[in-house]
Legacy VTK file of the C-alpha trace (Angstrom):
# vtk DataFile Version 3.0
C-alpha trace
ASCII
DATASET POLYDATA
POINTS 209 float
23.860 18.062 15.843
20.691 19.138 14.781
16.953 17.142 16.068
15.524 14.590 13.959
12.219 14.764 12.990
9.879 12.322 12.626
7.277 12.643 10.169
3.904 10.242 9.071
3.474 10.017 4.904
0.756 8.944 3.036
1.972 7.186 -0.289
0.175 5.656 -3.178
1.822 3.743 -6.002
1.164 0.583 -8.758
2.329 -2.522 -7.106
2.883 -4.184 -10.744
6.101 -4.202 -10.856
7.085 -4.430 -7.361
7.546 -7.051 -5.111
5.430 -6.009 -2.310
5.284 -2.699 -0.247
8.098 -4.019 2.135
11.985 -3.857 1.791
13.950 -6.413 -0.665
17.723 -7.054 -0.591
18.968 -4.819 -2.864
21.052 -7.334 -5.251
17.406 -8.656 -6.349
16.061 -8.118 -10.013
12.717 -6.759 -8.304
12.444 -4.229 -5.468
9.691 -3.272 -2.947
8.292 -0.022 -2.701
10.347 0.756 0.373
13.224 0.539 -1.096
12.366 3.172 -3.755
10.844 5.081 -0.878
14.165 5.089 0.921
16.244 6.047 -1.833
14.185 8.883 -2.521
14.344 9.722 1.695
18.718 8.983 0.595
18.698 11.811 -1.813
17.332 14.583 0.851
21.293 14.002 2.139
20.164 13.033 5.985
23.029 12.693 8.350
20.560 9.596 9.815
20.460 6.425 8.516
17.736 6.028 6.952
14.594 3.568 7.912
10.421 3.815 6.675
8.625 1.730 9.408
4.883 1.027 7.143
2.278 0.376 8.722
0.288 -2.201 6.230
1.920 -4.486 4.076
0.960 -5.396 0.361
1.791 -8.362 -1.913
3.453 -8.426 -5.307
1.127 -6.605 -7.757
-1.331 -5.527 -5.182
-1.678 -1.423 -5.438
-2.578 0.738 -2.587
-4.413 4.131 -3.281
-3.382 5.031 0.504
-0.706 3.487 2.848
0.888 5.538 5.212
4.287 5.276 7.461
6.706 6.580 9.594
10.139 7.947 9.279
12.782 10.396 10.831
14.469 13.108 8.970
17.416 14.455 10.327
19.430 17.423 9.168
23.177 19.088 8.841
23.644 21.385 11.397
22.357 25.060 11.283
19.179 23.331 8.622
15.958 23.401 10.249
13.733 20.347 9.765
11.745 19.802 5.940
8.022 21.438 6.208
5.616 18.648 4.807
4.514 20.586 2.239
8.363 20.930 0.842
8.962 17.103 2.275
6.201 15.685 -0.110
7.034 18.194 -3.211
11.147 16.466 -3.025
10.235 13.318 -2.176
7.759 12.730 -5.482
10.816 14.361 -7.812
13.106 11.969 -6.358
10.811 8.932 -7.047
10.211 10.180 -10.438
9.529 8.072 -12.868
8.375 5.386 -10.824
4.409 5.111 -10.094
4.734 5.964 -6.634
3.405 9.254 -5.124
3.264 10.655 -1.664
-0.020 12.587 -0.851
0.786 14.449 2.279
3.057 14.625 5.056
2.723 15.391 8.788
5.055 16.282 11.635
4.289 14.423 14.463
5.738 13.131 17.943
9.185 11.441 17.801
7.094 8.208 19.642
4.666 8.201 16.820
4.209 4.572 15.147
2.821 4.521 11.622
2.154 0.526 12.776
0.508 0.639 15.895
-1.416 3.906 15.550
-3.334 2.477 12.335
-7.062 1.878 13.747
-8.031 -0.019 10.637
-7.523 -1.317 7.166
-9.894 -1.111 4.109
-9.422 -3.632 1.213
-10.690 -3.741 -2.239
-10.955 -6.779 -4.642
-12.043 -7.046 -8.193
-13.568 -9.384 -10.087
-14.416 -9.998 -13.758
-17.324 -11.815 -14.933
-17.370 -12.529 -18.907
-13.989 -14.013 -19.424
-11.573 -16.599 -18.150
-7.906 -14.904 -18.978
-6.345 -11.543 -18.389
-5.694 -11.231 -21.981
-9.445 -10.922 -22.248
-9.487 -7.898 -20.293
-9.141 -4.229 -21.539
-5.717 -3.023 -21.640
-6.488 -0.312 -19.169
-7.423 -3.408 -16.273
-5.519 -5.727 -16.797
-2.805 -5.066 -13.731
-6.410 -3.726 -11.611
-9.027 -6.842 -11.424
-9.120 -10.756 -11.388
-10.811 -12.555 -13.909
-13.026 -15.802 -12.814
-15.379 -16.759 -14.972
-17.499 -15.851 -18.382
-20.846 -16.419 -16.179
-22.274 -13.632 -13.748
-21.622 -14.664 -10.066
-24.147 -14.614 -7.713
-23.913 -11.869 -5.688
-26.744 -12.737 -3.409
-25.504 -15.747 -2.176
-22.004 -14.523 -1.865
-23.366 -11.820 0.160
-24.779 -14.122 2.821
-21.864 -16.017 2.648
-19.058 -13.448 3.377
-21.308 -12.844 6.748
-20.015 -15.469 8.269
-16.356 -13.460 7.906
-18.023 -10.776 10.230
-15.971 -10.344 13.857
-13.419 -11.427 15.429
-11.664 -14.712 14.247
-8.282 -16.874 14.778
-6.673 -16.762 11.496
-3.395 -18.791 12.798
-3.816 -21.566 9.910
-3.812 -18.852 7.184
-0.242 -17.008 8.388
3.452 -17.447 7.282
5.979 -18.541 10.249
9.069 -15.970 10.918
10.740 -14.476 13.614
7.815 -11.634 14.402
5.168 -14.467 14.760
5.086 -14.678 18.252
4.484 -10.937 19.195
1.661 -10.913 16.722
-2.010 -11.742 17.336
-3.879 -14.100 15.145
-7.068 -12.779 16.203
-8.584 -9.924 13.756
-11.675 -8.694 13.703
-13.737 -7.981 10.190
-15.755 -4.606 10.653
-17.259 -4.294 7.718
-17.336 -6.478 3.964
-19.453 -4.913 1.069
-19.801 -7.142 -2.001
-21.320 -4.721 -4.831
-21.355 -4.211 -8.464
-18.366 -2.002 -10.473
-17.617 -0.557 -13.486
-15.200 -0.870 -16.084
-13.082 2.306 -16.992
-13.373 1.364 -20.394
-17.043 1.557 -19.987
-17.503 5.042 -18.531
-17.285 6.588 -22.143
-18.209 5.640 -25.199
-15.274 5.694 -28.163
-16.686 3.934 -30.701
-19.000 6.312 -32.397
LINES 1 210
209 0 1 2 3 4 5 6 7 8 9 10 11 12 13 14 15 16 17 18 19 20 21 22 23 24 25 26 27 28 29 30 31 32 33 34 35 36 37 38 39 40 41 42 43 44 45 46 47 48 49 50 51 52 53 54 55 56 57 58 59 60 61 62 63 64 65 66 67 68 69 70 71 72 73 74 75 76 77 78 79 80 81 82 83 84 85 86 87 88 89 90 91 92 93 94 95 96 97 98 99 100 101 102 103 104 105 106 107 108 109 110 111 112 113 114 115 116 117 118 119 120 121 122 123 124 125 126 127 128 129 130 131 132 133 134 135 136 137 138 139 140 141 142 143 144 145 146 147 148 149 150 151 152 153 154 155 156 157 158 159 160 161 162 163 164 165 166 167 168 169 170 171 172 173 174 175 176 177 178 179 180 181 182 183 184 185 186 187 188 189 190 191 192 193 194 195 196 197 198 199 200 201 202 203 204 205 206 207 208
């Protein structure tokens, strides 16, 4: 039987129609990105069963322009293991047409976790000033930003506020109870929070001439 290899990807994909990043039971109307991730992984005909441990998780409708995880790849006798370059190039045609791309692919040590190995995470939230609904919103944002209010916020204050999120703080009252609670720590620690103005894409050219 031939070795399995274990490989770390770096995916991107449209969390619109999704219902998170994680794994849903299959006999639900709306799937998680691992599942489509998986069923790609299926249709490389591994003799393993196969399993994508990721290493951050995303809500329904949240998009990620880089997560990454883990998974093992192993081969019919006599094959020798995928080279990331070739791993990446089947794995997008397989997802086709859904909006979910892998970037790159590594080899790395079979005791490699995607989970524990990620030194941080980087967030980005949007926010729209000058209307009250996403109907309001160009078509090309709607799914990317969160409308909250037709007034400008202001940023100064909110800056000096979201210092106070800076370090390390118990964030037990704002976690969901399951079975992995107690081997996780509700202590995290805030690096870094940037509050700054943005653009629209609809903005960057003009069309209406």
């Amino acid at each position: 039987m031939a070795a399995k290899a274990r490989y770390l990807i770096f995916f991107q994909y449209c969390g619109t129609r999704y219902s998170g990043v994680m794994k849903s039971p299959s006999h639900q109307p709306i799937l998680g990105v691992q599942n489509y991730l998986e069923n790609a992984v299926q249709k490389l005909r591994p003799v393993n069963e196969v399993n994508i441990s990721i290493s951050s998780r995303t809500d329904s409708g949240v998009h990620a322009l880089c997560n990454s995880a883990h998974l093992d790849i192993q081969r019919k006798e006599g094959k020798p293991p995928f080279s990331a370059e070739l791993l990446v190039e089947a794995l997008n045609f397989h997802l086709k047409p859904e909006p979910i791309s892998v970037i790159k692919a590594f080899r790395v040590a079979d005791n490699f976790n995607a989970r524990f190995r990620a030194l941080s995470r980087t967030y980005v939230y949007r926010l729209v000033t000058g209307c009250w609904h996403r109907s309001q919103l160009p078509v090309f944002e709607r799914n990317l930003c969160w409308p909250v209010c037709n007034i400008p916020l202001n940023t100064d204050i909110m800056k000096e506020a979201a210092q106070i999120l800076l370090g390390t703080h118990d964030f037990s009252t704002f976690r969901s109870l399951n079975s992995e609670t107690p081997f996780k720590s509700p202590l995290k620690t805030l690096l870094q929070v940037d509050i700054i103005p943005g653009f629209s894409i609809s903005l960057q050219q003009d069309f209406h001439r």
